[in-house]
C-alpha positions as CSV (number, residue, x, y, z in Angstrom):
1,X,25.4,94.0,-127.2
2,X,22.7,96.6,-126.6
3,X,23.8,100.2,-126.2
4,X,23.5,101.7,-122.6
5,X,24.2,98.3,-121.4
6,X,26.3,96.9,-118.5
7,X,27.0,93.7,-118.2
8,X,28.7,91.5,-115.5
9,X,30.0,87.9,-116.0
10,X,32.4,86.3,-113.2
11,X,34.5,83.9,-114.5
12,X,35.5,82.9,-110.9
13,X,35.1,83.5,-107.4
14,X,31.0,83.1,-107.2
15,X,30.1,79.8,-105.6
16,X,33.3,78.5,-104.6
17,X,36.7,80.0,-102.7
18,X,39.5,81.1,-104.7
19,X,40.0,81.4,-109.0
20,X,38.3,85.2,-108.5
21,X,38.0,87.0,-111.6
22,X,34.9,89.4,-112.5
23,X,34.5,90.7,-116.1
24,X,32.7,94.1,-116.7
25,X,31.1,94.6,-120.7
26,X,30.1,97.6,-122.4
27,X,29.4,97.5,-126.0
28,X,33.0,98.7,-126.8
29,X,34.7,98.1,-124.3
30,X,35.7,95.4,-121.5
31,X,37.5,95.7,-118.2
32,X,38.4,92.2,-116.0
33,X,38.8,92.2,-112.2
34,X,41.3,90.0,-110.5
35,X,42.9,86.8,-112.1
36,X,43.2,84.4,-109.5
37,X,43.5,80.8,-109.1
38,X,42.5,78.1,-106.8
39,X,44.4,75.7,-104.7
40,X,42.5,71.8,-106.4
41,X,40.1,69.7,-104.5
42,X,40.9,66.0,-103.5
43,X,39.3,64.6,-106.3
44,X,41.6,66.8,-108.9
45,X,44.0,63.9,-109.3
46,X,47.9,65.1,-109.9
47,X,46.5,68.9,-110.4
48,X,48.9,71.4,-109.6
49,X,46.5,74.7,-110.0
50,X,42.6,75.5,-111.0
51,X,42.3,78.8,-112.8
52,X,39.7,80.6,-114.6
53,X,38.2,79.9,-118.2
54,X,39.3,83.2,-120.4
55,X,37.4,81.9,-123.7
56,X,34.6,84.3,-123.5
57,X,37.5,87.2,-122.9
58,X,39.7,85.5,-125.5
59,X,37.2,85.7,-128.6
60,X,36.1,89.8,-127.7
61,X,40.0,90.3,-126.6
62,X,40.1,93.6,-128.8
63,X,37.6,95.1,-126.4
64,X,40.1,94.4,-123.3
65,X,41.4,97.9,-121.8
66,X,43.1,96.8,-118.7
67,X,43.2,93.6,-115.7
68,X,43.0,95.7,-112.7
69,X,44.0,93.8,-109.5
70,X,42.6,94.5,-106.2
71,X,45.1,92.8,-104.3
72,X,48.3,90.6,-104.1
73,X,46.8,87.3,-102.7
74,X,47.3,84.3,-104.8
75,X,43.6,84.2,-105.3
76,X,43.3,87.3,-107.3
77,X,46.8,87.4,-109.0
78,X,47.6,83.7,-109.5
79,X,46.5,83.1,-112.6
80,X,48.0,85.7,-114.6
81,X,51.5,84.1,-115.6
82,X,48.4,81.8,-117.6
83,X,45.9,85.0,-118.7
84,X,48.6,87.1,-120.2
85,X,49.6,84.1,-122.8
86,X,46.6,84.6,-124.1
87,X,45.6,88.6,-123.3
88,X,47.9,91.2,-124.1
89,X,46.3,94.4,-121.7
90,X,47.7,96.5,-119.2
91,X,48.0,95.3,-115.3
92,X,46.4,98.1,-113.0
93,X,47.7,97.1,-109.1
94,X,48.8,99.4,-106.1
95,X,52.6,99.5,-105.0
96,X,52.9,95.9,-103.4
97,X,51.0,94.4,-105.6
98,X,53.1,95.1,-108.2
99,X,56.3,94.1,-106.7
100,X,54.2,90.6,-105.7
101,X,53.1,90.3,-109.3
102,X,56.4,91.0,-110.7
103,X,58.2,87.8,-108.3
104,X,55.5,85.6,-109.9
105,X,56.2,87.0,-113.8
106,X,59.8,86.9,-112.9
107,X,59.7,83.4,-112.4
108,X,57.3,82.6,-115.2
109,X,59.3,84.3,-117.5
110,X,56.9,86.9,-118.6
111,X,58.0,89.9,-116.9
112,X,59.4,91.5,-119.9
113,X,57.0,91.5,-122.2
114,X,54.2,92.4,-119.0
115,X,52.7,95.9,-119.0
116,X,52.3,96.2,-115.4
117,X,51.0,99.6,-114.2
118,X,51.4,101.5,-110.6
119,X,48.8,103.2,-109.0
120,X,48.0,104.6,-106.2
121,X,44.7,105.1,-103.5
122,X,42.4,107.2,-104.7
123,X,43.9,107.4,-108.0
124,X,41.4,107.3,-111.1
125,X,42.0,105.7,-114.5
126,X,40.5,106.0,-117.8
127,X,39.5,103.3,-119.7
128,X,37.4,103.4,-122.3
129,X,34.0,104.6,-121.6
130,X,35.2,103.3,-118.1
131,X,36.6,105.6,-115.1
132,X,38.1,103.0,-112.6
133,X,39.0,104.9,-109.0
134,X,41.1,103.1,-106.5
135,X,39.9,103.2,-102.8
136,X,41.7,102.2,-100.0
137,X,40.3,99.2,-98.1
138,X,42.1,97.0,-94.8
139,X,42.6,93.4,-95.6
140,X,45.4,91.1,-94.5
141,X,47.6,92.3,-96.9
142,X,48.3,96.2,-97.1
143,X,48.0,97.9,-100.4
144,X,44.6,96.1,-100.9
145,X,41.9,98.5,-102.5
146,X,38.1,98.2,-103.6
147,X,37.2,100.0,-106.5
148,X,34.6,102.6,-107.9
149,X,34.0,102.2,-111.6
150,X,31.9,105.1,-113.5
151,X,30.1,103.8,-116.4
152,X,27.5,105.0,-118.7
153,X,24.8,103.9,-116.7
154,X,25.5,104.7,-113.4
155,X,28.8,103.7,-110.4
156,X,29.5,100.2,-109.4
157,X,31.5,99.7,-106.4
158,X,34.1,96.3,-106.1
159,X,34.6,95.6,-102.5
160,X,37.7,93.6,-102.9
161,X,38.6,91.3,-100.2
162,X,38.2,94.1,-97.0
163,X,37.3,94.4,-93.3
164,X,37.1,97.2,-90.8
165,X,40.4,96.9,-88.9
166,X,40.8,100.3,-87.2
167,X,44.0,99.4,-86.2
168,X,45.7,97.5,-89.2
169,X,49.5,96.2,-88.5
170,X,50.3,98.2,-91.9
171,X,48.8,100.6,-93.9
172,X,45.8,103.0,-93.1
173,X,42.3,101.8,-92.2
174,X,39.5,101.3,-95.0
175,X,38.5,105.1,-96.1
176,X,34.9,105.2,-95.5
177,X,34.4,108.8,-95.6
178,X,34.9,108.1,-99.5
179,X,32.6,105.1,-99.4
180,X,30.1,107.0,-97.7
181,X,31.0,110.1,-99.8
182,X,30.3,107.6,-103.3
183,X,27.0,106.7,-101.9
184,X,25.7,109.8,-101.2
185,X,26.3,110.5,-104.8
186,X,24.4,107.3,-105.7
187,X,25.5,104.4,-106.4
188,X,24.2,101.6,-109.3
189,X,25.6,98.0,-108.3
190,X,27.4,97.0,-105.5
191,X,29.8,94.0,-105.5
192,X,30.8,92.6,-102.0
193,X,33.0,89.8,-100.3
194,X,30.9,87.8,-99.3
195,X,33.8,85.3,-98.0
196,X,32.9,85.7,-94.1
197,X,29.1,86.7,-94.4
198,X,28.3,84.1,-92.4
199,X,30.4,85.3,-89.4
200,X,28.0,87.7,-86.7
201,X,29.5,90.4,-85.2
202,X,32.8,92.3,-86.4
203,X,36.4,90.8,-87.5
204,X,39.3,90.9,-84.3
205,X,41.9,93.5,-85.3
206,X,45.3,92.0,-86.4
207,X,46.9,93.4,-83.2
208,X,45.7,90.4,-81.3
209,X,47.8,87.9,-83.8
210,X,51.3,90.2,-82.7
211,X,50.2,90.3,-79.2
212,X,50.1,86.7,-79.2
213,X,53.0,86.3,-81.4
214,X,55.1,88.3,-78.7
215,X,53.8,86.1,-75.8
216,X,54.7,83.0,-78.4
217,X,58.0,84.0,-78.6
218,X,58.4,85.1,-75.1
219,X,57.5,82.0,-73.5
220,X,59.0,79.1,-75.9
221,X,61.7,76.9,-74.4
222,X,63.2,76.6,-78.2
223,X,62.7,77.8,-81.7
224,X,59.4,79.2,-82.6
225,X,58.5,78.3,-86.5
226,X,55.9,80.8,-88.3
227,X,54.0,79.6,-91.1
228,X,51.9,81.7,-93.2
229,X,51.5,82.7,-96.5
230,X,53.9,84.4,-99.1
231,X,52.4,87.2,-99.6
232,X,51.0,88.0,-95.7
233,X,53.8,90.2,-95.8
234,X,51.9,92.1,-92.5
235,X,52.4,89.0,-90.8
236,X,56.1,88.6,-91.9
237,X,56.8,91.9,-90.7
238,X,54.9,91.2,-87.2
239,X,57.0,88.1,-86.7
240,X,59.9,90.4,-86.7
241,X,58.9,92.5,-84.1
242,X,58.0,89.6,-82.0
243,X,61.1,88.2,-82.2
244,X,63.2,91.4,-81.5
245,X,61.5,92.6,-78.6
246,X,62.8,89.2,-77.4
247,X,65.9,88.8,-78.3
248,X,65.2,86.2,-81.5
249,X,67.2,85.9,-84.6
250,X,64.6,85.8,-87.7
251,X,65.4,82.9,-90.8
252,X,63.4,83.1,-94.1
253,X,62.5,79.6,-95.5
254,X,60.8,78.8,-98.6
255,X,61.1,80.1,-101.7
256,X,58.3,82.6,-102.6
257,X,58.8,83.4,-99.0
258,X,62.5,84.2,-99.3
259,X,61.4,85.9,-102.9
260,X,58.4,88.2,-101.5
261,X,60.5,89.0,-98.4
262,X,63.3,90.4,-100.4
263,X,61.2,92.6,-102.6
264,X,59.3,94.0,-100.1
265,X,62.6,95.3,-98.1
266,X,63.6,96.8,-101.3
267,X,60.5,98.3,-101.4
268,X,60.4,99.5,-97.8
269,X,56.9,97.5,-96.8
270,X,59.3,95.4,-94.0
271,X,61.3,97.0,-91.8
272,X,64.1,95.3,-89.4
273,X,66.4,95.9,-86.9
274,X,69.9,95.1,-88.3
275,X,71.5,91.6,-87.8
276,X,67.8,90.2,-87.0
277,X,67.0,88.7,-90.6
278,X,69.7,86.5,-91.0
279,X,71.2,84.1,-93.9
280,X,69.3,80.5,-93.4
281,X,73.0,79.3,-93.8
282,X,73.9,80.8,-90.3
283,X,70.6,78.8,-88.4
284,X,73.0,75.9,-86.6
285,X,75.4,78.1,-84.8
286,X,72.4,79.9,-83.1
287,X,70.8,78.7,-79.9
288,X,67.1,77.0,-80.0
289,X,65.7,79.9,-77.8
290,X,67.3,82.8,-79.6
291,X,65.6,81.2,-83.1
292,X,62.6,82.2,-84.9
293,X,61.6,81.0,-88.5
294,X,59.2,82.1,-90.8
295,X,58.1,79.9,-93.6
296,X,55.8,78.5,-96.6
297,X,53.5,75.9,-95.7
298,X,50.5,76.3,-93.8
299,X,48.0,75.1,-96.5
300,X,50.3,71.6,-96.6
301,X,51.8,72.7,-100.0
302,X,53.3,68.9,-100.5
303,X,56.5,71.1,-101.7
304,X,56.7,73.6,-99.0
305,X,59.0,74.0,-96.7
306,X,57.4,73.0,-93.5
307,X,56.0,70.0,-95.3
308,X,59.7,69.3,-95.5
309,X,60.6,69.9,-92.3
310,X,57.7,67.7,-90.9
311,X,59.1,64.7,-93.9
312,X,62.4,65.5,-92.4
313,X,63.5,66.2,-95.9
314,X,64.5,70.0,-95.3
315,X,67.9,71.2,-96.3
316,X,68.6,73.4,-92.9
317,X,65.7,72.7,-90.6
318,X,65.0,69.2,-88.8
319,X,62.3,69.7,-86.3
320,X,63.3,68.9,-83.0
321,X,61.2,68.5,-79.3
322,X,60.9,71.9,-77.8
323,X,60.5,73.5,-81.5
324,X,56.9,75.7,-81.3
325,X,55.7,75.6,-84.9
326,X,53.1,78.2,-85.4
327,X,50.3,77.7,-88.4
328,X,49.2,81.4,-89.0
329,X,46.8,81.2,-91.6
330,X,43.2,80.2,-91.9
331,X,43.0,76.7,-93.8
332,X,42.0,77.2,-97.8
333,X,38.6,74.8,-98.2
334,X,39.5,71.6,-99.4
335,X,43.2,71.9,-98.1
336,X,42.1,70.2,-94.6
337,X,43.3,67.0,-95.0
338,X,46.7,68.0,-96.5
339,X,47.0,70.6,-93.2
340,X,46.2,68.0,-90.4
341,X,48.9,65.5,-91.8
342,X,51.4,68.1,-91.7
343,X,50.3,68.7,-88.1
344,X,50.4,65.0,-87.3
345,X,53.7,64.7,-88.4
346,X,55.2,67.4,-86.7
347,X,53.2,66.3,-83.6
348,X,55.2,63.2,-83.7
349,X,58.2,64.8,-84.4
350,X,58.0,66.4,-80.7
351,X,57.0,69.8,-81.9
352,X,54.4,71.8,-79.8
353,X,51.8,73.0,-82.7
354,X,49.9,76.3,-82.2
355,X,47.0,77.1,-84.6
356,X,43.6,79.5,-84.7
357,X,41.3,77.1,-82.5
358,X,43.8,76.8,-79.7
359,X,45.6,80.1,-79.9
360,X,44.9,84.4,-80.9
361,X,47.6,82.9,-84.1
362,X,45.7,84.3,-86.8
363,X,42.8,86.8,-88.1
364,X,40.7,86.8,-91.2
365,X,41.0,89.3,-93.6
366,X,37.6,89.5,-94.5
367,X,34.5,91.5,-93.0
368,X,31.6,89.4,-90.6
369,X,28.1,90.6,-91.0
370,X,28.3,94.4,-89.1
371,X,31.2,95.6,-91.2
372,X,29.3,93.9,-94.4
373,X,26.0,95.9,-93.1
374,X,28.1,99.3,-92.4
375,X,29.1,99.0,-95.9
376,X,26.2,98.7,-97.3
377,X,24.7,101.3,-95.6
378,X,27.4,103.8,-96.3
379,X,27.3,102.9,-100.0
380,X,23.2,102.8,-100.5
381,X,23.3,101.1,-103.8
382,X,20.8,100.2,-106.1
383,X,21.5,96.7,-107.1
384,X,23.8,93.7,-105.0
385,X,25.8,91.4,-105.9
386,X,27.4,89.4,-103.5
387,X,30.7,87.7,-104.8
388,X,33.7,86.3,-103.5
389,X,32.5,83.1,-101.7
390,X,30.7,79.5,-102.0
391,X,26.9,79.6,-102.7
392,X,25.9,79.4,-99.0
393,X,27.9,82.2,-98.0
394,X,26.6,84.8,-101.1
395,X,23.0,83.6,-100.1
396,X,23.5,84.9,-96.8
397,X,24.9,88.0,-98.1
398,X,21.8,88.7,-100.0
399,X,19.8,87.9,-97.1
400,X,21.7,90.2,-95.0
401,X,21.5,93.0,-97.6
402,X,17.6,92.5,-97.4
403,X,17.3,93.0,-94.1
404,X,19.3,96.5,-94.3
405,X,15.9,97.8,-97.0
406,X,17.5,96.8,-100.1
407,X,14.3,94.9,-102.4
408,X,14.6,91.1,-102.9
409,X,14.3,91.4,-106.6
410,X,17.7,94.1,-106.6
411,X,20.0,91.3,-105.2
412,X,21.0,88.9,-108.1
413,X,22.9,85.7,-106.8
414,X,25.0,84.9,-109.6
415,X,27.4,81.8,-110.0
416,X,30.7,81.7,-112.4
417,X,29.4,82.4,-115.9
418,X,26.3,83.9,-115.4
419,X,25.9,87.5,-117.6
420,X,24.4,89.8,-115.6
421,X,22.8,93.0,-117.7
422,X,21.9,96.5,-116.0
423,X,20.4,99.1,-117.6
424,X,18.9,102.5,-115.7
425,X,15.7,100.7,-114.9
426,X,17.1,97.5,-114.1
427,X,18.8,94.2,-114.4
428,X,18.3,90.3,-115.2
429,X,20.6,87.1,-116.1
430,X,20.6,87.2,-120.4
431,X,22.3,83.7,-119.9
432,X,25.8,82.4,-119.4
433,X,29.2,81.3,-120.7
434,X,31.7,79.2,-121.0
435,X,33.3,79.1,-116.9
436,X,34.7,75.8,-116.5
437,X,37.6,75.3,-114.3
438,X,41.1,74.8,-116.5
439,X,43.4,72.4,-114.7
440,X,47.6,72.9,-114.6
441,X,49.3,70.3,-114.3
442,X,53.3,71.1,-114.6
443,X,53.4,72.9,-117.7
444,X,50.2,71.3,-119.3
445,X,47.4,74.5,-119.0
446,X,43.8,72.8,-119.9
447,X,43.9,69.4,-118.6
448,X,40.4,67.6,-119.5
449,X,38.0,66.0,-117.5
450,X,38.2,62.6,-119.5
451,X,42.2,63.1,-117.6
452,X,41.2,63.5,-114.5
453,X,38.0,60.8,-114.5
454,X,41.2,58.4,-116.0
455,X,43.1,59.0,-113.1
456,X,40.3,58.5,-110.8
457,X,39.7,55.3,-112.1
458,X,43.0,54.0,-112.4
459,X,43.2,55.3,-108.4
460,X,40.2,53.5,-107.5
461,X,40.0,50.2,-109.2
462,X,43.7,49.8,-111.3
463,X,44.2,49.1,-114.5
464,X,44.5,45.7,-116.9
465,X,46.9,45.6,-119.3
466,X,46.0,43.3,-122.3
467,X,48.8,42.3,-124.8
468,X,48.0,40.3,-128.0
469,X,50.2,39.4,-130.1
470,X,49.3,39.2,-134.0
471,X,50.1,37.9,-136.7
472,X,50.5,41.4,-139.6
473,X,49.8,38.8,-142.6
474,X,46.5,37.4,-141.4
475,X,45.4,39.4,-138.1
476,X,45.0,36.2,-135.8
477,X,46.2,35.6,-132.4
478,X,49.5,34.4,-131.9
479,X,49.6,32.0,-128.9
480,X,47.0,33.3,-125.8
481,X,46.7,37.0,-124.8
482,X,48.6,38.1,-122.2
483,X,47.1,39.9,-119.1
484,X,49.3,42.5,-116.9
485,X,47.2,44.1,-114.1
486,X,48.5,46.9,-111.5
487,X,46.8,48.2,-109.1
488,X,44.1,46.0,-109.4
489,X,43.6,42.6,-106.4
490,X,46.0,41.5,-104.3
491,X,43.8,38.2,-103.0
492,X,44.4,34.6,-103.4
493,X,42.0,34.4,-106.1
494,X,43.3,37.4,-108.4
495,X,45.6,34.9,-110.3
496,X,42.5,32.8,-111.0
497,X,40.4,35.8,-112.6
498,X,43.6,36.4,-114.8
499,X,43.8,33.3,-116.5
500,X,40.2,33.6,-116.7
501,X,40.5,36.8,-118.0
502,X,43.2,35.8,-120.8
503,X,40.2,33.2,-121.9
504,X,37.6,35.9,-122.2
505,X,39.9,37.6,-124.4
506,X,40.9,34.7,-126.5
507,X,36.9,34.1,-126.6
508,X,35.9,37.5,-127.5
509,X,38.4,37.8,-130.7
510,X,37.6,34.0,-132.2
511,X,37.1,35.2,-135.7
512,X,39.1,38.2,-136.2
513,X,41.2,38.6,-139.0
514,X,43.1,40.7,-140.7
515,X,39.8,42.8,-142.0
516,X,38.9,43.4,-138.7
517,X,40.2,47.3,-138.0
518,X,42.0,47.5,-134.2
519,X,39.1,50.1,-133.1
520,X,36.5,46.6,-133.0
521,X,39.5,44.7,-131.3
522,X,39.8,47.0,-129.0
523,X,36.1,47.6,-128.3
524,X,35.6,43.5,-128.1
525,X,38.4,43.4,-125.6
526,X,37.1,46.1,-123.8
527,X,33.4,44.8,-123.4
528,X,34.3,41.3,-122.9
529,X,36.9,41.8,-120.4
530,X,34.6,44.7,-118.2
531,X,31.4,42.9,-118.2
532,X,33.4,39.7,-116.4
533,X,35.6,41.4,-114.3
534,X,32.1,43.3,-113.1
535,X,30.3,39.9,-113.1
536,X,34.0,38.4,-110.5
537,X,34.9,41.4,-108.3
538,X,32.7,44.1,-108.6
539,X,35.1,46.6,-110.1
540,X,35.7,48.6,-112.9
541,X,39.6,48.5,-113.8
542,X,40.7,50.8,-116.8
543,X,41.4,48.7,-119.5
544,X,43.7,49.0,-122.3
545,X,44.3,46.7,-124.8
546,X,47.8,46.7,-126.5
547,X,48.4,45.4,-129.9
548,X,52.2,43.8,-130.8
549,X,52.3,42.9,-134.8
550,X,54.3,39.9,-135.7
C-alpha cells in the first residue's frame, strides 16, 4: 500500500441493513468500526445469524490496533463473540456499551480473555498513526457516539447511527458545537447513516413514545406487554415510568432482556422506584390492571418470549383478552413476515395489539433528511460517503449531499468490499475484496452457499432417496433399487413414478460391475433419475443415491 494513503473498505452495512463494520487502512496500520451482524433473510434456510467476512482483516491482522464500537445495538456489536476468535485487538466502546458487550461475551464464553476498553465522550485515543476522538451523538440507545479520526491525510468523521433529538429520554443531545467546531477546522471524508435518508423533514423526539406509553398504561383495562429490543435500554427505562405514575407493577421477560436490564441497574443507566421491578415469579398474585411487562420479541425472534406467549408456550405468561401487547420497535427488513404472524396470533388470542402505524409506540433512531443536511453543513467535508443503509437509501444520501454544494465526483457510493483510496488531492475505488455474508447456524460459523441452495431445494421440491443394494464381489445389483421419497408428491400418481423410477435406475446401471467406481454410479443415477422425474412432474427433487454392499 502506497504511503500517504487512506483507504476505506466496508465489510458490512453498505447496501443492505444490519452486519455494519467499516475498516480504515494506512500502510501500517488498520483500525475496524463496528462488528455487527444481521438478522437472515427468508431465503437463508435454518440460519441463525449473518455476519461480516473478516478474511481481508484476518491475513493483515498484525496491522489491527483496536475495534472501536460506536454503539451497543446488535448491528454494530453482534458479531464480535465470532471476530475476536479470529482478531486478538483491543474493544474501544463508551460506558454502556461495554456493560452490553460484556452480557454477550459473558455468554459466549469469551469475556476473559476480551480486552474491552472504556471510554468516554470526547475522549481521544491513539492508535497508531491514528487519533480516534469520541463525540457524543443522540440515537435510541444512550452512550452512542460518532467519531473523529485524524490521519495522515486529513480528518474523517463516522456518524454512527444519530439523530437530532433535543430532548433525548437519556443522555445529552448530539454535541454539534464540536461538529461544527471539526468542520471549521476542515474536514477530509465524511461517513453518514444513511438508514432514514429517505425520510423528509426531521425525526419525532422520543418523548412522544413515553407520552404515549403513559396514556397506554393509563387507559388499559388489563396488563399492558412492552416489546422492544434488549438493548433499548431508554425504552425499558420509559416503560418504568409509565407504569409508576400509574400505579403498575413492571416484570422482565426474556433472557437478554432480564440480562441487559440487570447490568444496566448495576450500572445506574435504569432507575426505579422500589418494589416496581418485580421477580417474574410474583406475576399471578398481581391484578391484570396493576401489570406491565416488558419483553424480547418484537422482530418475531421464533425463540423470544412474546413469540412464546403468542404459541402459548411461555413459562409465566399466557396471553389473555384484555392484555394490551405493545410492539415498540421498528420492524428489521426482511423480519416482516415473522412480525405479522406473531401479531396474528396474539390477535386471536384476544389481545389488543398497538404498533407504530396505529399508535405514537415507537421512534427511529436515525436522522431524516434536515438533520442529515444540518450535519453536513456543520461538518463541510471534502469527500462523502454515505453508509449504513440499502443501496436506495445511500443513493439518496449522495443526492441529498449534492444539493447542499458538495461536487458529484466527491461522493463515492460504495457497496460491502469496495476499497476506497484518498489521498490530499483525491480519491477512487482501487478494487474490492472478499465481503461475502458468513452464515451461523448453532455453532457452525461459515455455512456455504452449496448448504443453503441444498436446503432450498430439498424445501421446494423434496428429496429421493435411492438404495441399491450390491453385490462387493462383482458390483451388480442385488434384486431392484429401492426408491424412498420425502417431501416430494402426495398425488394418486406419485406411486406410479416410483416404480417407474426404480426402472430407470435399474436401466441406467445395466452393465456396471465391480470396475465401475461409485462416483459414475452415482452420477448415472443421478442423471437418469432427474431428467425423468423433470420429463413426469416438472420438478427437481435432490437426489441421493445410497450404496449398501452385500
Amino acid at each position: 500500500m502506497a504511503k500517504n494513503k487512506l483507504r476505506l473498505i466496508p465489510l458490512g452495512g453498505l447496501g443492505e441493513i444490519g452486519k455494519n463494520m467499516m475498516v480504515m487502512e494506512l500502510p501500517n496500520d488498520m483500525i475496524i468500526i463496528d462488528a455487527g451482524l444481521m438478522f437472515p433473510k427468508e431465503e437463508m434456510l435454518g440460519v441463525d445469524l449473518v455476519i461480516p467476512d473478516i478474511s481481508y482483516v484476518r491475513e493483515r491482522k498484525k496491522k489491527l490496533r483496536a475495534i472501536i464500537i460506536t454503539h451497543g445495538h446488535e448491528d454494530h456489536t453482534g458479531a464480535l463473540p465470532y471476530v475476536l476468535r479470529d482478531l486478538r485487538a483491543p474493544i474501544y466502546c463508551t460506558r454502556l456499551t461495554h456493560g452490553l458487550i460484556s452480557v454477550k461475551l459473558k455468554e459466549h464464553k469469551l469475556l476473559k480473555e476480551a480486552d474491552l476498553r472504556t471510554v468516554s465522550p470526547g475522549e481521544k485515543i491513539r492508535l497508531g498513526a491514528f487519533q480516534v476522538e469520541f463525540v457524543r451523538v443522540t440515537h435510541s440507545i444512550p452512550d452512542s457516539c460518532g467519531l473523529a479520526i485524524r490521519t495522515p491525510i486529513g480528518t474523517v468523521i463516522h456518524s454512527g447511527d444519530f439523530k437530532l433529538d433535543h430532548t433525548p429520554v437519556m443522555g445529552e443531545p448530539t454535541d454539534l458545537p464540536r461538529w461544527a467546531e471539526l468542520g471549521n477546522q476542515g474536514v477530509l471524508l465524511l461517513l453518514s447513516d444513511s438508514t432514514y435518508a429517505e425520510s423528509p423533514g426531521y425525526t419525532p423526539s422520543e418523548q412522544v413514545v413515553g407520552e404515549s406509553l403513559d396514556r397506554i398504561m393509563a387507559t388499559a383495562p388489563g396488563r399492558v406487554i412492552v416489546s422492544t429490543f434488549a438493548s433499548l435500554i431508554s425504552r425499558v427505562q420509559q416503560v418504568i415510568d409509565a407504569a409508576y405514575r400509574n400505579d403498575r407493577r413492571v416484570f422482565v421477560t426474556g433472557r437478554s432482556m432480564v440480562d441487559n436490564v440487570q447490568m444496566a441497574l448495576e450500572l445506574g443507566y435504569l432507575s426505579a422506584p422500589e418494589n416496581v421491578l418485580t421477580p417474574i415469579d410474583q406475576l399471578s398474585r398481581m391484578r391484570p390492571q396493576k401489570v406491565a411487562i416488558m419483553t424480547t420479541g418484537s422482530q418475531g425472534e421464533p425463540t423470544s418470549a412474546l413469540v412464546r406467549m403468542a404459541s402459548r408456550d411461555h413459562r409465566h405468561i399466557q396471553i389473555a383478552p384484555g392484555d394490551t401487547v405493545v410492539m415498540s420497535a421498528s420492524p428489521i427488513p426482511g423480519n416482516e413476515m415473522l412480525i405479522n404472524r406473531t401479531l396474528d396470533n396474539l390477535g386471536r388470542l384476544g389481545a389488543h395489539i398497538l404498533y407504530t402505524r396505529i399508535a405514537d409506540v415507537h421512534v427511529r433512531g436515525h436522522a431524516a433528511q434536515e438533520e442529515l443536511k444540518m450535519l453536513l453543513s456543520l461538518v463541510n467535508p471534502r469527500f462523502f460517503v454515505p453508509i449504513h443503509g440499502e443501496y436506495r437509501h445511500l443513493m439518496t444520501h449522495a443526492r441529498l449531499a449534492q444539493t447542499m454544494g458538495l461536487a458529484q465526483d466527491n461522493a463515492f457510493i460504495l457497496e460491502d468490499g469496495d476499497i476506497l483510496e484518498l489521498d490530499g488531492k483525491g480519491g477512487k475505488v482501487v478494487g474490492r475484496v472478499a465481503a461475502d455474508h458468513i452464515y451461523v447456524d448453532g455453532l457452525a460459523v461459515g455455512v456455504n452457499q452449496v448448504v443453503l441452495r441444498d436446503r432450498q431445494r430439498l424445501a421446494s421440491d423434496g428429496i429421493i432417496v435411492v438404495i441399491l443394494t450390491v453385490d462387493n464381489h462383482t458390483g451388480r445389483l442385488v434384486g431392484q433399487p429401492d426408491v424412498v421419497a420425502k417431501g416430494f408428491m402426495d398425488t394418486e400418481g406419485a406411486e406410479e413414478i416410483l416404480v417407474n423410477s426404480r426402472e430407470q435406475v435399474a436401466r441406467a446401471l445395466k452393465g456396471a460391475d465391480h470396475h465401475s467406481e461409485w462416483a459414475e454410479v452415482n452420477a448415472r443415477v443421478r442423471d437418469a433419475l432427474a431428467k425423468y422425474l423433470y420429463r413426469e412432474t416438472r420438478t427437481r427433487p435432490m437426489i441421493l443415491p445410497l450404496i449398501v454392499e452385500v
